[in-house]
C-alpha positions as CSV (number, residue, x, y, z in Angstrom):
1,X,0.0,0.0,0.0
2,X,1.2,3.5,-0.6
3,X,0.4,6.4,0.4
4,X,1.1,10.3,-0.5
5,X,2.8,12.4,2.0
6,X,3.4,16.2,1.9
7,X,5.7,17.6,4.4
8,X,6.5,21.4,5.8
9,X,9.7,21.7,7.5
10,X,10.9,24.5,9.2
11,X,11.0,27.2,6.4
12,X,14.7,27.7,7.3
13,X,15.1,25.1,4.9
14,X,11.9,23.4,2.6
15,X,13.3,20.1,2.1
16,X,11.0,17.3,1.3
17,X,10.9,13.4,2.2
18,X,8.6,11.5,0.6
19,X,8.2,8.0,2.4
20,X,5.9,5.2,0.9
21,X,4.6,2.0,2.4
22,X,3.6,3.8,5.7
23,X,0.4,2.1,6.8
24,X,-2.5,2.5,9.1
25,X,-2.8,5.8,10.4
26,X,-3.3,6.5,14.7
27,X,-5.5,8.9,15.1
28,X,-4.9,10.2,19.0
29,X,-5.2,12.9,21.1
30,X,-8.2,14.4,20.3
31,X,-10.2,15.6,23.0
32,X,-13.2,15.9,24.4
33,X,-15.2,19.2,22.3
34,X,-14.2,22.5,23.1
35,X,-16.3,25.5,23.4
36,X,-17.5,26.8,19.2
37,X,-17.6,30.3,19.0
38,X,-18.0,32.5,16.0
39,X,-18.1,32.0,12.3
40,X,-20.7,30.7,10.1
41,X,-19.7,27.5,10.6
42,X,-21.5,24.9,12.2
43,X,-19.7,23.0,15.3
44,X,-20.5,19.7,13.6
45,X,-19.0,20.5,10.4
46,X,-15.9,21.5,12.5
47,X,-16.1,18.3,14.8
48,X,-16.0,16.1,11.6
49,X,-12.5,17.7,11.4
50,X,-11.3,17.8,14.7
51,X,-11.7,17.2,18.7
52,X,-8.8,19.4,19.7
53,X,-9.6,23.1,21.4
54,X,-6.2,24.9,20.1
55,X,-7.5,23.5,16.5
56,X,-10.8,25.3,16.8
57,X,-9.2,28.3,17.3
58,X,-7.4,28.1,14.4
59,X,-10.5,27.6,12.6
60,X,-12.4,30.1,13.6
61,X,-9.3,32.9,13.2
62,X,-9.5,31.3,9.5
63,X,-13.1,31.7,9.1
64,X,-12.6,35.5,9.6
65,X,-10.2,36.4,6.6
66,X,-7.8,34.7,3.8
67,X,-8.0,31.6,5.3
68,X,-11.6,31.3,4.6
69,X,-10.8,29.1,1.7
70,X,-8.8,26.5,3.2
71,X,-11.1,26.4,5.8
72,X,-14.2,25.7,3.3
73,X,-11.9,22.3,2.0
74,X,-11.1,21.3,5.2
75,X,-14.7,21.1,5.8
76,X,-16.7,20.5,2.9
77,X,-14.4,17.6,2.4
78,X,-13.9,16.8,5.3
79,X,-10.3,16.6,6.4
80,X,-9.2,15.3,9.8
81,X,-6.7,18.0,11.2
82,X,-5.4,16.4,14.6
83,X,-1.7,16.7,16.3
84,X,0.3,13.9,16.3
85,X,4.4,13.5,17.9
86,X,5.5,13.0,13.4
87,X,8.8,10.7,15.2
88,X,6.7,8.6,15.9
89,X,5.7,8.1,12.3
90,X,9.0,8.3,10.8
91,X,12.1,9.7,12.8
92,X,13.0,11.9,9.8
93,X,9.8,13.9,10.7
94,X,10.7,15.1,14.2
95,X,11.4,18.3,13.6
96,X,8.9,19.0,10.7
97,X,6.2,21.1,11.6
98,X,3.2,19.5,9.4
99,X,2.3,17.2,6.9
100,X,-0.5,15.9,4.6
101,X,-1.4,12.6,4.4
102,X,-3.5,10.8,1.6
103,X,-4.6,7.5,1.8
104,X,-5.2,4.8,-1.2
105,X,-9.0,5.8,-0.7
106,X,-8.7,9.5,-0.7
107,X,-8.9,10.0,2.9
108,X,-6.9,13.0,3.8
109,X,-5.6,14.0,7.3
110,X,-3.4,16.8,8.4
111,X,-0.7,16.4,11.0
112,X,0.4,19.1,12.9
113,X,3.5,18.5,14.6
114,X,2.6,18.0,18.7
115,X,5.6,20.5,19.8
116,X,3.1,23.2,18.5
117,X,0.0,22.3,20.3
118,X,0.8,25.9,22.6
119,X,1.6,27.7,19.7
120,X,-0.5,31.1,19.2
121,X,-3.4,30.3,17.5
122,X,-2.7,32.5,14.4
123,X,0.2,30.6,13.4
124,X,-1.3,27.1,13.6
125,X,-3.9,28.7,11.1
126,X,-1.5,30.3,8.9
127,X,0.0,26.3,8.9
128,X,-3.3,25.2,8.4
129,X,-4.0,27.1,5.8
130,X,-0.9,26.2,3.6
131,X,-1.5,22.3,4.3
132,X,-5.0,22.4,3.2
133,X,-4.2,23.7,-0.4
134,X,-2.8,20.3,-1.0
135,X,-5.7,18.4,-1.3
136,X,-4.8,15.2,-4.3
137,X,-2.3,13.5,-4.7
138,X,-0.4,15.4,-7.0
139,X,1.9,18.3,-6.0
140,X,4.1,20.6,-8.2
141,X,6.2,23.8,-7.6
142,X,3.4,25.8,-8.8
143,X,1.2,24.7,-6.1
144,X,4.0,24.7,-3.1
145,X,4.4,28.1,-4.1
146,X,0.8,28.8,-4.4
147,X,0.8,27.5,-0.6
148,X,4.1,29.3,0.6
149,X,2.5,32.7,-0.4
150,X,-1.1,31.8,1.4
151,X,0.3,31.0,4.3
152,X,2.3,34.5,4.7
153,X,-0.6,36.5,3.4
154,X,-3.0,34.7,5.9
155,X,-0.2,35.0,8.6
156,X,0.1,38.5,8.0
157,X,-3.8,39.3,7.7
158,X,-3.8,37.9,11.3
159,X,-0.6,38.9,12.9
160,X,-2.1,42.9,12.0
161,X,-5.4,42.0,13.6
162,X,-3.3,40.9,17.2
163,X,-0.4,42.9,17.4
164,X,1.0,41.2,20.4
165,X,2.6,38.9,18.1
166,X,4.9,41.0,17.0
167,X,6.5,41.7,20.4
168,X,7.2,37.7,20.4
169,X,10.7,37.3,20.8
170,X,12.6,35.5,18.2
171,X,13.4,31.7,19.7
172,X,10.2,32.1,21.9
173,X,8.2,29.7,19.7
174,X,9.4,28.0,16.9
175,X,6.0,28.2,14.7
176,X,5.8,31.9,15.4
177,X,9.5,31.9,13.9
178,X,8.7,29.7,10.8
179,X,5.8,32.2,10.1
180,X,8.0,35.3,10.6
181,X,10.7,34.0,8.2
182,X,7.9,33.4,5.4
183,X,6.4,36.5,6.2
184,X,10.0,38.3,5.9
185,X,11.3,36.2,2.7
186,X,7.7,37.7,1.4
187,X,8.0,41.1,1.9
188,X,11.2,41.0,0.3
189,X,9.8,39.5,-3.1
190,X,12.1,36.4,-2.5
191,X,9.4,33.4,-0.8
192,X,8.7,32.1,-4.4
193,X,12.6,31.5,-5.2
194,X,13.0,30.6,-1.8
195,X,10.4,27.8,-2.2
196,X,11.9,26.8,-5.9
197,X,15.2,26.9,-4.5
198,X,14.6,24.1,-1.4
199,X,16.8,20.9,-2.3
200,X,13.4,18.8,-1.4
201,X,11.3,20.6,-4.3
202,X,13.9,20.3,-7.3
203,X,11.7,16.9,-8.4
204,X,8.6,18.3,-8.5
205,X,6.7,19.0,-11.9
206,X,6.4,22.8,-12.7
207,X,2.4,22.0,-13.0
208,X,0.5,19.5,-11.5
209,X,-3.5,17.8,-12.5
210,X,-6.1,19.8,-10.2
211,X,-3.8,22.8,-10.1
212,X,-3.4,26.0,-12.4
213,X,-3.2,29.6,-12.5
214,X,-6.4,29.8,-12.8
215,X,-7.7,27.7,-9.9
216,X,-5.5,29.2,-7.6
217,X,-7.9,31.6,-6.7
218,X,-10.1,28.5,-5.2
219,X,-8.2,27.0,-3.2
C-alpha cells in the first residue's frame, strides 16, 4: 500500500521526504469538544474535522479572513486536522512542523506536529492554511508556491489583527518563527525562489492535474 505524504519543514530550509509503504494511520489525542464560537460554521461540520480546542481556534481565526478558503476544504471535504508526535511516524519527521497525508481511498488528514500544540493560534492557522491547499495526490512547484504565499498573506492578515505577536521574541516559539521567516522572505519579493530553491522541491513537476493559474484563486 502506498500512500502520498506532503511535508513542511521548518522554512529555514523546505526540504522534502517523501516516504511510501507507511500504513494504518493512529489517530490520538483528540479531545473531548471545546467551546464553538464565531463564524458561520457549524460546530458539527468542524467536529467532523477535529476534537482538539487549540485546532478550533485556528479555525475560527480562519473563518474570519484569507484563510476562509482553506477552511471551506477542510470542511466540505472533510479533512481530519489532529496533532500527532511525526517521530513517531517516521524519525526523519521530528522536527517538521506539518504534513498531509492521503490514503489509497482518498482520505486526507493533516498532521500538525505535537511540539506546536501551545503555539499562538494565528500561526497554527497560517500552517493550516498552507496544508490544506494540497488536497490530491499530485503536487508541483506551482502549487508549493501557491501554498508558501497563502500562508504568509493569511499569517500577516492575522498577525495585524493581534499585534501582540509581534512583540514575540525570536526563539520564543518556533511556529511563530517559521511564520516570521515566510512572512519576511515575502515582503522581500524572494518566498517564491525561496520555495523553488529548497533541495526537497527540485523533483517536482512545474504544474500539476487539479492545479493551475487559474484555480489558484479557489483554493
Amino acid at each position: 500500500m502506498s500512500h502520498v505524504h506532503r511535508y513542511a519543514k521548518p522554512a529555514v530550509s523546505l526540504s522534502v521526504i517523501v516516504i511510501a509503504g507507511f500504513v494504518g494511520m493512529m489517530l490520538t489525542g483528540l479531545v473531548n469538544p471545546p467551546a464553538f464560537s464565531q463564524t458561520h460554521y457549524t460546530m458539527n461540520a468542524y467536529l467532523r474535522c477535529t476534537r482538539d480546542d487549540a485546532i478550533m481556534k485556528a479555525f475560527n481565526l480562519m473563518g474570519t479572513g484569507r484563510g476562509e478558503t482553506s477552511l471551506d476544504r477542510i470542511v466540505n471535504k472533510p479533512m481530519r486536522v489532529i496533532f500527532k508526535d511525526l517521530k513517531t511516524m517516521h524519525k526523519a519527521l521530528k522536527n517538521y512542523d506539518a504534513l498531509s497525508w492521503i490514503s489509497n481511498q482518498g482520505e486526507e488528514v493533516i498532521f500538525i506536529n505535537e511540539k506546536h500544540r501551545n503555539a499562538p493560534p494565528e500561526a497554527l492557522a497560517a500552517l493550516i492554511a498552507h496544508e490544506a491547499m494540497h488536497d490530491d495526490e499530485y503536487n508541483s512547484l506551482s502549487e508549493e508556491v501557491h501554498s508558501w504565499k497563502h500562508e504568509a498573506v493569511v499569517w500577516m492578515e492575522l498577525k495585524a489583527k493581534n499585534p501582540g505577536l509581534a512583540k514575540i521574541q525570536p526563539g520564543t516559539d518556533p511556529l511563530v518563527d517559521r511564520e516570521n521567516r515566510i512572512e519576511a522572505e515575502f515582503l522581500k519579493g524572494h518566498l517564491e525562489q525561496f520555495v523553488r530553491n529548497s533541495p526537497g522541491y527540485q523533483k517536482l513537476p512545474e504544474t500539476s492535474p487539479g492545479f493551475t493559474t487559474t484555480t489558484a484563486a479557489d483554493r
